[in-house]
C-alpha positions as CSV (number, residue, x, y, z in Angstrom):
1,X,-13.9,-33.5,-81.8
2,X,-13.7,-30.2,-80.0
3,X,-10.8,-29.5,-77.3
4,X,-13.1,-27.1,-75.3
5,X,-15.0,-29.9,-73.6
6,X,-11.6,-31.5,-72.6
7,X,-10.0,-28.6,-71.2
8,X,-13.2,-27.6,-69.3
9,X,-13.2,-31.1,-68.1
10,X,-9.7,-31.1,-67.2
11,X,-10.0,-27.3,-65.5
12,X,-12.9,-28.4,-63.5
13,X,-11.0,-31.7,-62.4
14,X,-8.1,-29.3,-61.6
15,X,-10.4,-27.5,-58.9
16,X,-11.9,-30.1,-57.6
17,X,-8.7,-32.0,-56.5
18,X,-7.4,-28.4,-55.2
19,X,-10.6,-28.5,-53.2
20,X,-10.3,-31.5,-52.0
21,X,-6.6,-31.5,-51.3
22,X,-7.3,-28.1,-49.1
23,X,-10.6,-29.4,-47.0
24,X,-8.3,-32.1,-45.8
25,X,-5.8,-29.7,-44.2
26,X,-8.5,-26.9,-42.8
27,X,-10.2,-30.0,-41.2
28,X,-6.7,-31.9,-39.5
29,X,-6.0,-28.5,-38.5
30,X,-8.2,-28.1,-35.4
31,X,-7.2,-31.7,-34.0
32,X,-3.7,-31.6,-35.5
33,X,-0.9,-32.5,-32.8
34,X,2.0,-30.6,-32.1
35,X,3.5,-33.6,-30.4
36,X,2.5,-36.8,-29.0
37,X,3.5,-39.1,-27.1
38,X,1.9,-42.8,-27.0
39,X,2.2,-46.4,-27.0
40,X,-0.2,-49.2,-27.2
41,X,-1.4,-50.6,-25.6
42,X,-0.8,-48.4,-22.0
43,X,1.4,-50.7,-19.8
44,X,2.2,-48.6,-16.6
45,X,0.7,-46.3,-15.0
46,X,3.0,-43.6,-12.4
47,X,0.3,-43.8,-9.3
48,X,-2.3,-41.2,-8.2
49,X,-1.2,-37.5,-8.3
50,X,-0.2,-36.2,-4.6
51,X,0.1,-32.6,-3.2
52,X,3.4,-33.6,-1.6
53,X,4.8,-35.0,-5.4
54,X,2.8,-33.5,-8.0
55,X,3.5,-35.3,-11.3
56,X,4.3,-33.7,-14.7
57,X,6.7,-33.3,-18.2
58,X,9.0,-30.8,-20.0
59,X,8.7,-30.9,-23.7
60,X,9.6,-28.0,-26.7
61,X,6.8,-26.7,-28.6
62,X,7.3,-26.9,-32.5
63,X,4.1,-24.2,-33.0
64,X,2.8,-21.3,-31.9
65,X,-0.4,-20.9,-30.3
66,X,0.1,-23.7,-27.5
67,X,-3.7,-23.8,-26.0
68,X,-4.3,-27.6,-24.7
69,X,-2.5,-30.6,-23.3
70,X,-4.5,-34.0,-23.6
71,X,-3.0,-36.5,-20.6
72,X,-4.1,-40.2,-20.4
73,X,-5.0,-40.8,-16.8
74,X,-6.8,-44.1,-15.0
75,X,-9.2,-43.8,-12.1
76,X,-7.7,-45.4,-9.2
77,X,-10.6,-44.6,-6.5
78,X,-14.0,-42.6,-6.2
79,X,-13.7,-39.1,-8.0
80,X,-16.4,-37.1,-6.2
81,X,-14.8,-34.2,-5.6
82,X,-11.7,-35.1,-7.0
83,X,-10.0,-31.8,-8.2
84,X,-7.0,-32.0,-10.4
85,X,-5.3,-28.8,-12.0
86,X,-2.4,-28.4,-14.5
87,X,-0.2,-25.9,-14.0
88,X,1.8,-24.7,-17.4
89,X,5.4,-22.9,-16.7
90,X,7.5,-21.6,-19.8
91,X,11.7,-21.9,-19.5
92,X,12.5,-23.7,-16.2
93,X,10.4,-25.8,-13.4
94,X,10.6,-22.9,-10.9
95,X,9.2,-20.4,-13.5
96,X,6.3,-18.2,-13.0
97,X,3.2,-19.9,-13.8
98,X,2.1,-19.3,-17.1
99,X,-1.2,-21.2,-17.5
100,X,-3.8,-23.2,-15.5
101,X,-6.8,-25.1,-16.3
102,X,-9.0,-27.5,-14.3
103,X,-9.8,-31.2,-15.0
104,X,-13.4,-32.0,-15.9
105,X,-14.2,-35.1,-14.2
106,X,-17.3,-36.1,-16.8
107,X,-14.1,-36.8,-19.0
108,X,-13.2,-39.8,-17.4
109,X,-16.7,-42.0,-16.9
110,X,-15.3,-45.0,-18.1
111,X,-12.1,-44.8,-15.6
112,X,-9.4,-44.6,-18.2
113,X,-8.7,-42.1,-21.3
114,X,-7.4,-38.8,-22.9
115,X,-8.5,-35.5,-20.6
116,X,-7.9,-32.3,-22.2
117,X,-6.5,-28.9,-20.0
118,X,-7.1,-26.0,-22.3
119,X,-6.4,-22.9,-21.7
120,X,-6.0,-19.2,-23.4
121,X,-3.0,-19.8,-26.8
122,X,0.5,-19.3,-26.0
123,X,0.6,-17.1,-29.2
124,X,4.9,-17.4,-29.3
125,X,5.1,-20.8,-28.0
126,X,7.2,-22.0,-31.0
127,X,10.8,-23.5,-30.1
128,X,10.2,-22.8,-26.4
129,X,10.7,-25.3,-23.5
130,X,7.4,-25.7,-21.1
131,X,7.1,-27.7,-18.1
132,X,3.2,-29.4,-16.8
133,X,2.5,-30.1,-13.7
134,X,-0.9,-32.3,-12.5
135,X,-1.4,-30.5,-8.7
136,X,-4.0,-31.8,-6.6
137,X,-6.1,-28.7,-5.5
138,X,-9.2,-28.6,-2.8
139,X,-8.9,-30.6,0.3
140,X,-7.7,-33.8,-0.8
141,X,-3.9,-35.3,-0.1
142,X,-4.3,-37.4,-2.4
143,X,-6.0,-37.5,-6.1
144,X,-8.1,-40.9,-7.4
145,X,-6.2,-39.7,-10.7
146,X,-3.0,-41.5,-12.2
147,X,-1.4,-40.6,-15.5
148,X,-0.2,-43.5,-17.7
149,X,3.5,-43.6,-18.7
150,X,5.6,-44.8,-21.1
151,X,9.6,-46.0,-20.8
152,X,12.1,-45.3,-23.4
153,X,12.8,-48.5,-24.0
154,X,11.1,-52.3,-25.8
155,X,8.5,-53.3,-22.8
156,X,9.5,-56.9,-22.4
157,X,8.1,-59.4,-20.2
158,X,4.5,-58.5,-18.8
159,X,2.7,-59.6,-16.0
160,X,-0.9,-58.5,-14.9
161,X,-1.3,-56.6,-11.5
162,X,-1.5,-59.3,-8.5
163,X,-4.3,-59.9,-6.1
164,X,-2.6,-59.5,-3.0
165,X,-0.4,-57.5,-0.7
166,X,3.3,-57.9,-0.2
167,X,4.9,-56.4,2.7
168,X,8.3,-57.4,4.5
169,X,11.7,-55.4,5.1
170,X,13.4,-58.2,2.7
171,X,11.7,-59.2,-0.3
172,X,13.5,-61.5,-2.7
173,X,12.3,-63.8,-6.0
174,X,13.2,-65.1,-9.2
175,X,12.7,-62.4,-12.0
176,X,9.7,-64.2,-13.7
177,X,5.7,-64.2,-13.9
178,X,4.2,-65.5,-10.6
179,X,0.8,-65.2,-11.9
180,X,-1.5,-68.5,-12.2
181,X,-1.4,-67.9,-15.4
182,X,1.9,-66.8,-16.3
183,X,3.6,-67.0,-20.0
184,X,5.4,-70.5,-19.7
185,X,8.9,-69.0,-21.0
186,X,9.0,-66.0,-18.4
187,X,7.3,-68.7,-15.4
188,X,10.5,-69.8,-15.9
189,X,12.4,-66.9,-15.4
190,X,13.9,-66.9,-19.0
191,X,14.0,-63.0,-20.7
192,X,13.2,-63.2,-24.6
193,X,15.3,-59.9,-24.8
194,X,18.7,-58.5,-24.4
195,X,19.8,-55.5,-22.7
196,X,17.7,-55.4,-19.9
197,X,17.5,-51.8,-18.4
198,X,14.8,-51.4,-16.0
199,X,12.1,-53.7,-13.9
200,X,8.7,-51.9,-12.5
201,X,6.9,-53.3,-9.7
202,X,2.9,-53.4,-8.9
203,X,2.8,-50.9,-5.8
204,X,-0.2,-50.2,-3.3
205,X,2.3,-47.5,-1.4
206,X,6.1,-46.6,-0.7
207,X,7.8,-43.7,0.4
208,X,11.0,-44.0,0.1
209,X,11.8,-40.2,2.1
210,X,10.6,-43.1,5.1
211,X,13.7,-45.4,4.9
212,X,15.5,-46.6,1.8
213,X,14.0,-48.6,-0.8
214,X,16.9,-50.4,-3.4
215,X,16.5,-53.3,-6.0
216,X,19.8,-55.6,-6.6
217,X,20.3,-57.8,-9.3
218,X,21.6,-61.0,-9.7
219,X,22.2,-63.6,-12.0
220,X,19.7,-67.1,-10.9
221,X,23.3,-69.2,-10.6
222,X,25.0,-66.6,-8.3
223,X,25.0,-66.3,-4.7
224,X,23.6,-63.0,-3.0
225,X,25.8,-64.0,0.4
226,X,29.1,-64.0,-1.9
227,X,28.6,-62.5,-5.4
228,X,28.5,-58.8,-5.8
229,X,25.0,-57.8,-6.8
230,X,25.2,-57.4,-11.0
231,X,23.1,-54.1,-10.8
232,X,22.1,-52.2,-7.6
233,X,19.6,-49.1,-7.6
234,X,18.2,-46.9,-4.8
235,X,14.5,-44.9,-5.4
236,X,15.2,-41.4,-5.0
237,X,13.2,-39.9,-2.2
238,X,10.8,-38.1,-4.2
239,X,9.6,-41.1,-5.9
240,X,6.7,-41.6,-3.6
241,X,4.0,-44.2,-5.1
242,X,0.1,-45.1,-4.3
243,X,-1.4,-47.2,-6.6
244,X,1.5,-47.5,-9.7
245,X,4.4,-48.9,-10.7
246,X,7.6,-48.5,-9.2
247,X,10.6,-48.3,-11.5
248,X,14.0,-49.6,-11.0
249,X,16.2,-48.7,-14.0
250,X,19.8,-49.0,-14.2
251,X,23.0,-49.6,-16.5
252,X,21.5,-52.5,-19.4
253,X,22.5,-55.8,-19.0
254,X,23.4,-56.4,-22.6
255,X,23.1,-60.7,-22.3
256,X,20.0,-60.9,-20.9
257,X,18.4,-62.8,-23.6
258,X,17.1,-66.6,-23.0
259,X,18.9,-65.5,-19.0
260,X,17.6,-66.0,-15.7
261,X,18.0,-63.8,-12.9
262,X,16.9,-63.2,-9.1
263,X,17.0,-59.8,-7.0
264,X,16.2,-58.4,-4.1
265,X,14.2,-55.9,-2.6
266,X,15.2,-53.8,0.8
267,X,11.7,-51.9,1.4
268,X,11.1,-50.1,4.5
269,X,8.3,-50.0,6.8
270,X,6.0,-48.2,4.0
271,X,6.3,-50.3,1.4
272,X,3.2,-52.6,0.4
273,X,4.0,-54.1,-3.2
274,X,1.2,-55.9,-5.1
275,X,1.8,-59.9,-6.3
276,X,1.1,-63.3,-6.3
277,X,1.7,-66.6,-3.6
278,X,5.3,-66.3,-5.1
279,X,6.2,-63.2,-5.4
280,X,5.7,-59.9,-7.2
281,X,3.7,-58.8,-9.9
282,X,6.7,-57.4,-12.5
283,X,7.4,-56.0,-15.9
284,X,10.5,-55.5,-17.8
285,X,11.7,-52.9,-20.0
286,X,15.2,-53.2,-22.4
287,X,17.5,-50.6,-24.4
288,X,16.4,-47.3,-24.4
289,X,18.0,-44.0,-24.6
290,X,17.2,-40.7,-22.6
291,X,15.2,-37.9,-23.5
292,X,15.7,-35.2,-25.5
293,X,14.1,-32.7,-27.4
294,X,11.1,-32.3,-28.1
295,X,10.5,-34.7,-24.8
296,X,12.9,-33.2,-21.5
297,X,11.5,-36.0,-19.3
298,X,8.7,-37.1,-16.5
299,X,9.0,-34.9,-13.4
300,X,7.6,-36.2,-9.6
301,X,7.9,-33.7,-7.0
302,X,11.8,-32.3,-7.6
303,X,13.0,-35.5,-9.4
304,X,13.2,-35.3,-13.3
305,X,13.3,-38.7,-15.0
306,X,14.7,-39.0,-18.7
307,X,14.3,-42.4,-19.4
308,X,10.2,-42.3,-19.1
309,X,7.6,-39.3,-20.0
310,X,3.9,-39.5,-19.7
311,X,1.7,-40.3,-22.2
312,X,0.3,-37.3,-23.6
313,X,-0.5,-34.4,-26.5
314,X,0.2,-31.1,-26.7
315,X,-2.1,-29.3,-29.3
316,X,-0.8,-25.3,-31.2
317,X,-2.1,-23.7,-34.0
318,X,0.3,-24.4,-37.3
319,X,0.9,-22.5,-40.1
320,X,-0.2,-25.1,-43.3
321,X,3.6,-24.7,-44.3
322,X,4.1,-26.4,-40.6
323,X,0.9,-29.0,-41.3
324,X,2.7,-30.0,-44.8
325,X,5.7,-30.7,-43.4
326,X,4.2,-32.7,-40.9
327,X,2.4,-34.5,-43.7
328,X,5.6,-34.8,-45.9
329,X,7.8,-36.5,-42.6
330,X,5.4,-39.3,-41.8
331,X,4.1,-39.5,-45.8
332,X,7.2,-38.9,-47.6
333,X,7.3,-39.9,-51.5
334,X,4.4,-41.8,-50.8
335,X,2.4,-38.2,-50.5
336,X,3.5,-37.0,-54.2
337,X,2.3,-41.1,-55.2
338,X,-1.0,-40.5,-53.7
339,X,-1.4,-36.8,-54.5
340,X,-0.8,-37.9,-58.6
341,X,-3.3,-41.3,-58.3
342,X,-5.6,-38.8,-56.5
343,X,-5.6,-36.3,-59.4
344,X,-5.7,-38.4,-62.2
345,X,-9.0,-40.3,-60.5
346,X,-10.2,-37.1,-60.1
347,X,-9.9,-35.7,-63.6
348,X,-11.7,-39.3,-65.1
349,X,-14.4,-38.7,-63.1
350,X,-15.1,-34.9,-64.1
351,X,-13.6,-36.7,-67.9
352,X,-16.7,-39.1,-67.9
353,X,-19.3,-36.8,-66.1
354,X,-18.8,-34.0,-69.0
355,X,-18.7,-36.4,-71.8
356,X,-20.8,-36.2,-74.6
């Protein structure tokens, strides 16, 4: 038998797994992430976009040739006329403005999703700090827009957004699900996780630059009139809500597992929270760690907040050294595995094709 078909066969198999290793990467290549931030499914959301406390995020670029930012965003309200810009700084928050691109409202017909602000490449972007901001422009206050956001930390116990309207200069309640149709466990009050580190709140509107708005803690067998609260937090004045959830994060309590525990609410004159007959409509987050590179945290107005960042993408334009790395982190040994299977598929196909 004659070697020539065999090596012929095998040369051609050789190119064709080249080929097919390379379309691959030219085709990831346009939609390829430099970073990404997600969760699923989207839990909270940080309330619609203000003039007064536009909403935004720091992260470091890993490429070069930073041209678009994808943000998930929910429609709160009618968005005719509804303008919303992002404006990109490089270095620092009070930077000079780098880039700005428009929102294109046809991007968000079924009221929730990924939008996508591009703009002309940041051609040295790589290993650089950038900061986003979502500014309302035109003549509204107020946007119908609202960017989903995601805590560092396990979510925990989840309840869905109420159907009426708290209000009240005192608000207290056992931490559980007031809803009708409530998880029987967390009905209860009892947490199925420790180290409980923050508790969000359905919110129509606060303001806390109005009056102060603080959350204490307590465990369900103490006494608020004679027990020090077990964890005590204070909104900063910036955090200024319509239509989210407000946070309240603070030291974790590490034995909150299969515990039950009350709190209290001190809201001023602003405040309109969103529950149930029995109180308000809540989620819980536990653990967690702050951010730090690539992510350098959510921003509202002046505030910076490491513990959460928005859910969103930022897109560059890698060098295929930079996309096979990328490949090799989340792939690893199972890569070389597939690449080798892949090969020696390939080369019995040609194997069988050329025989004769």
């Amino acid at each position: 038998m004659s070697i020539k078909p065999s090596l012929k066969a095998f040369g051609a198999a050789a190119v064709m797994a080249i080929l097919f290793a390379v379309l691959p990467l030219v085709l990831i290549s346009k939609d390829a992430f430099d970073l990404e931030v997600r969760t699923a499914p989207w839990r909270t959301h940080a309330g619609q976009v203000t003039k007064a406390s536009p909403i935004g995020q720091g992260f470091q670029a890993n490429w070069n040739g930073l041209d678009r930012i994808d943000v998930a965003l929910v429609t709160l309200g009618p968005t005719k006329g509804a303008e919303l810009e992002l404006v990109l700084r490089r270095g620092g928050r009070e930077s000079a403005v780098l880039r700005r691109a428009r929102l294109d409202p046809a991007q968000l017909e079924q009221g929730r999703g990924w939008v996508s602000f591009q703009f002309d490449p940041v051609p040295d972007s790589a290993g650089e700090s950038f900061w986003f901001e979502l500014k309302v422009t035109g003549g509204r206050g107020r946007s119908p827009y609202s960017p989903w956001i995601r805590y560092h930390g396990h979510p925990g116990e989840d309840t869905p957004w109420g159907t009426r309207v708290l209000t009240g200069e005192l608000l207290e309640s056992e931490l559980a699900d007031h809803s009708p149709s409530g998880v029987a466990h967390f009905s209860h009050g009892h947490l199925i996780a420790p180290n409980l580190a923050a508790v969000a709140f359905a919110t129509e509107s606060i303001n806390p630059a109005r009056g102060e708005v603080s959350f204490e803690l307590w465990r369900s067998d103490d006494d608020p009139e004679s027990t020090p609260p077990l964890r005590s937090v204070q909104l900063h004045p910036d955090e200024k809500i319509h239509g989210g959830w407000t946070f309240f994060a603070f030291e974790p309590v590490e034995d909150s597992r299969h515990e039950r525990f009350k709190f209290r609410l001190h809201l001023n004159e602003t405040a309109r929270l969103v529950g149930f007959e029995n109180g308000p409509s809540v989620k819980t987050f536990h653990g967690g760690t702050p951010s730090h590179p690539p992510l350098l945290g959510m921003t509202r107005g002046k505030q910076v907040m490491v513990d959460r960042s928005l859910i969103f993408r930022v897109h560059g334009a890698p060098t295929p050294s930079q996309l096979l790395d990328r490949i090799h982190q989340r792939a690893g040994w199972k890569l070389a595995a597939a690449a080798l299977s892949w090969l020696l598929a390939v080369s019995l196909l040609v194997r069988l094709c050329t025989y004769r």
